[in-house]
N, C-alpha and C positions, 0 to 999 in steps of 0.2 A: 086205582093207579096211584092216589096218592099216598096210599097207607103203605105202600112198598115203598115207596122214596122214603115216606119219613124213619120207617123200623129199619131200612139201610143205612139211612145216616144214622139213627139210634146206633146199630151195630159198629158204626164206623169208628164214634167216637170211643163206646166202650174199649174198643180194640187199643185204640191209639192211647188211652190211659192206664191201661194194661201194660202196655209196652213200655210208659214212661216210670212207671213206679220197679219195676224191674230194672231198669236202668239206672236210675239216681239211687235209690234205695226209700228205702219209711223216711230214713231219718231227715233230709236231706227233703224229703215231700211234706216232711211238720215242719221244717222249716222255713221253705217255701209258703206255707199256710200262713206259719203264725206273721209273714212279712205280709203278707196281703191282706191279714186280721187289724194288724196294728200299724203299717203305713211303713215305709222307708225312714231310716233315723237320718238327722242330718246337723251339721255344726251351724253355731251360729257365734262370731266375733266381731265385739262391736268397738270402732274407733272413733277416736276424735277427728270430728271434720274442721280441716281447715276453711277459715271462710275466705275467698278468694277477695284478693285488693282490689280496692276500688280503683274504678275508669276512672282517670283521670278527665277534667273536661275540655272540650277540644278548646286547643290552641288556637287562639284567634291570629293569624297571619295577615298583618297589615299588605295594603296594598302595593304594591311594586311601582313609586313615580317614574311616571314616564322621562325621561330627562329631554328636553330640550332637541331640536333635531338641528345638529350645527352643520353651514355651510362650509362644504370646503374650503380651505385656505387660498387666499386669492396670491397667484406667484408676486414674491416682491421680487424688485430688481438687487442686483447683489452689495449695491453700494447703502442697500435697506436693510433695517434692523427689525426682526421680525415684534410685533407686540405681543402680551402675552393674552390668551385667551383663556377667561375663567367663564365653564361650565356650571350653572344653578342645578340643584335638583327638585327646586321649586321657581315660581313666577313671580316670586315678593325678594326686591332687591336686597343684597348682601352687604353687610357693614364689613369690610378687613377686620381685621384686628392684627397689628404688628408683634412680633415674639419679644416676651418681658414686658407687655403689655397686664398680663394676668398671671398669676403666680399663685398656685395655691386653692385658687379660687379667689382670690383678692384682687382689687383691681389694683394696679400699682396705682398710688398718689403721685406720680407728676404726670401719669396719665387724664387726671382729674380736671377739666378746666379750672382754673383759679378767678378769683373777684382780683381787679386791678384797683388797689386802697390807696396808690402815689406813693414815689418811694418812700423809704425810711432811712431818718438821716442817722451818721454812723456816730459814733462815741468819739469824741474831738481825743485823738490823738497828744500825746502829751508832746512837749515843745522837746525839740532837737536840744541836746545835752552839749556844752561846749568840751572840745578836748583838751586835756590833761595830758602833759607828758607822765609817766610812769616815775621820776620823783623831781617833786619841787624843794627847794629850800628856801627859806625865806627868815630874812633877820629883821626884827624890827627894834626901836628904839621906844623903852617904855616911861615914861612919867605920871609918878604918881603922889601928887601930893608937890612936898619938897624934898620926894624919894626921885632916884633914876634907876634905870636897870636894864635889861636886855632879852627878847627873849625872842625864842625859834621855833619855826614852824617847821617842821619836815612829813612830807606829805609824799609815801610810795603807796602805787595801786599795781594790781597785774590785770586790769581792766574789769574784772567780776568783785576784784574786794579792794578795801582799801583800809590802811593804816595813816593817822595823824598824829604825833609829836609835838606835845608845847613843853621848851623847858624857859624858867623862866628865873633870874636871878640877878641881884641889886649889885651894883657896878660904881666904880669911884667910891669916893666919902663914906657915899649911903652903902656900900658891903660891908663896913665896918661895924654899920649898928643893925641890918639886917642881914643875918647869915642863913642859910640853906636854898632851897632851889624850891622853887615851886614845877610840878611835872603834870601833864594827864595827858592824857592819850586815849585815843575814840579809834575803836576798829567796828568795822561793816561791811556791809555788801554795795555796790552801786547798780540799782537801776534801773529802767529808763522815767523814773523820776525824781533821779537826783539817789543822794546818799539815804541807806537807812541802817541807822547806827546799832549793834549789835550789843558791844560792850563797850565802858566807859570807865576810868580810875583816876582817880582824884587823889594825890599825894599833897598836902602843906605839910613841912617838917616833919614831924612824927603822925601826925595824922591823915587817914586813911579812908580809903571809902572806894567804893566799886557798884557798878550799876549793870544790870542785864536790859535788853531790852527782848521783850515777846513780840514779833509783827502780828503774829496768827489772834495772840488774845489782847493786841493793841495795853500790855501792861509794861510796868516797870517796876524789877526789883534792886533797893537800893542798900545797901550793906555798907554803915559807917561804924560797926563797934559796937553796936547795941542791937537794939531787936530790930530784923530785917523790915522795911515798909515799903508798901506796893501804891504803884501809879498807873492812871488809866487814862490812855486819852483818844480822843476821836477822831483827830484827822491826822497831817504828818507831824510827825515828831523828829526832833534834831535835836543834838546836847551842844554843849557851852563851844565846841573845836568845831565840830561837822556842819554846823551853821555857816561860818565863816567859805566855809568850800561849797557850799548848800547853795551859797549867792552867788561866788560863780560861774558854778556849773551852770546854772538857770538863769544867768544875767542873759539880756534884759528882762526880768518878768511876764508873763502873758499876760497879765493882768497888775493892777493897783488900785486899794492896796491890797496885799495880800497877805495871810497868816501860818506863820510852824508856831506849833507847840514846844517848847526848849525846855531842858533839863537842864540846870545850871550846875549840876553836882549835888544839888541839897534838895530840890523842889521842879516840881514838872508847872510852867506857866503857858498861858496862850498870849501870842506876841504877834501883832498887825504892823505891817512895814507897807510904806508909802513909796512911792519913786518921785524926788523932787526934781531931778531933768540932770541935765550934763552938765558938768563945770569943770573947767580946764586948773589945776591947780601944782603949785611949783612942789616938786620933791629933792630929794639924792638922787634920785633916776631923772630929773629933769623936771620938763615942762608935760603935764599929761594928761590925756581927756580921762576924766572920771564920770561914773553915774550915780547920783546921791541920793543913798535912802536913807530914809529918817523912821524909826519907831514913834509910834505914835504914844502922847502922853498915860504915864499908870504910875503905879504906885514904885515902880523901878527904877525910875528917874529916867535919864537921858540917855538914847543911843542914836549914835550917826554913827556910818560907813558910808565912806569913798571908792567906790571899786574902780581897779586903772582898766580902761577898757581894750590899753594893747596890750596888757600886761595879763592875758587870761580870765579880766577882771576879776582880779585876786584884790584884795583889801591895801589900800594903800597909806589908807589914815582911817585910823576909828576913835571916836572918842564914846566914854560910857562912862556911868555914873552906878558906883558898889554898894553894897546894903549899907553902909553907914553914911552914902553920901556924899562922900568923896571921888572925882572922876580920876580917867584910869585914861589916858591918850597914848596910842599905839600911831608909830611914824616908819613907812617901811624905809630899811637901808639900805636893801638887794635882795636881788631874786637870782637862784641859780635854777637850773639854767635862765 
């Protein structure tokens, strides 16, 4: 029984590759072989693998503070002003900080506490200037020697500057043997302490001379006809006219005694003046309280000034003594105004 199963299925198959080689054809059946000899063909393309970005690592998310669980607001009555409520979002007390407190990151410095060191006392203010009308004239009576003569002061400011005038020439007798004028004239600025003289010129008959004054480099240049030469001094300086207005404008003195530097037209000196008190003395203008200083002794001889104390305390009497010696007494005769 089973040798007929197996010689029918033997049969079965012969038939059925019978049938199939008549259908495909040979060729078509060696082709079929030779794929089953030697395998299916197949591609093979090789790429660059990208390597995939790295995981980031997980983000740590801080906790969510709980805030505070606020009572409601208790009703005020309407003639109340409500207070403000500040919410913490932690349990450790809050400092404010007011706005322009910090800038920048900086802390503003008057924010800073400060050390309290006791005040600090200020720079003593200079002494209140006396007023000047805008022009004086002044005539005085000069003797000198067994000379006589006359000489004028005129004195215009527009309150920031000021110009001074001395003309000065021998009178009677004595013009007959001394003739021409003696002139100078001091222009500057005023102030608030006192005059400070700019420019200075100096005329005796034919000779000549002019002075610059520097405030910034405390010098003096002096120009008489030969080679210019330079002065330096260290505290205030005032020339031979502006002295005379320098007293004063700053009468009574803050102090005694006290020192200017003077230019006298030829040479810059330092000159100490004393106040020896009030003394009532007769003029052309009367009877008048004066304040009298005196220069104190040096190799320049003698000077006193009178200054009339209703009178602007403008100079009323000066006596002085010139490089050869010989003194020089000024006597005022009027004051316009």
């Amino acid at each position: 029984m089973d040798r007929h199963v197996r010689a029918w299925t033997l049969a079965l198959g012969v038939s059925l590759l019978v049938h199939l080689i008549l259908l495909l054809g040979l060729d078509d059946t060696m082709w079929l072989g030779q794929r089953l000899r030697g395998g299916l063909p197949f591609e093979v393309e090789l790429r660059a693998v990208t390597p995939p970005a790295p995981i980031p690592p997980p983000v740590s998310v801080p906790p969510v503070a709980t805030r505070q669980t606020v009572s409601p607001p208790v009703p005020l009555s309407p003639s109340a002003e409500p207070e403000p409520t500040v919410v913490s979002d932690s349990t450790s007390p809050v400092e404010t900080v007011e706005p322009g407190e910090i800038e920048s990151g900086v802390v503003d410095p008057a924010a800073v506490p400060t050390v309290e060191t006791g005040p600090v006392a200020p720079d003593p203010a200079p002494p209140a200037l006396n007023t000047f009308p805008a022009r004086l004239d002044l005539r005085y009576q000069v003797r000198y020697g067994l000379a006589g003569g006359e000489q004028t002061l005129l004195w215009v400011s527009d309150g920031t500057h000021y110009t001074v005038t001395s003309v000065a020439a021998a009178t009677g007798l004595t013009g007959m043997f001394y003739r021409g004028r003696f002139v100078q004239t001091s222009r500057g600025r005023i102030t608030s302490r006192g005059l400070q003289p700019e420019e200075f010129w100096d005329q005796r008959g034919d000779k000549r001379s002019s002075a610059r004054f520097d405030a910034v480099n405390q010098t003096v240049l002096l120009e008489s006809g030969g080679a210019p030469r330079h002065f330096a001094w260290a505290d205030e300086v005032q020339d031979a006219l502006s002295l005379f207005f320098q007293f004063a404008l700053t009468a009574p003195p803050a102090a005694s005694p006290f020192t200017y530097t003077v230019f006298n037209g030829k040479k810059l000196r330092d000159y100490t003046y004393t106040v020896r008190g009030e003394e009532t003395r007769e003029s052309a203008l009367g009877s008048l309280r004066t304040l009298h200083l005196v220069r104190d002794t040096g190799d320049d001889g003698r000077f006193e000034a009178w200054l009339a104390i209703d009178r602007h305390y403008l100079p009323l009497r000066v006596v002085r003594s010139d490089d050869k010696g010989n003194e020089v007494e000024l006597r005022l005769l009027s004051i316009t105004p």
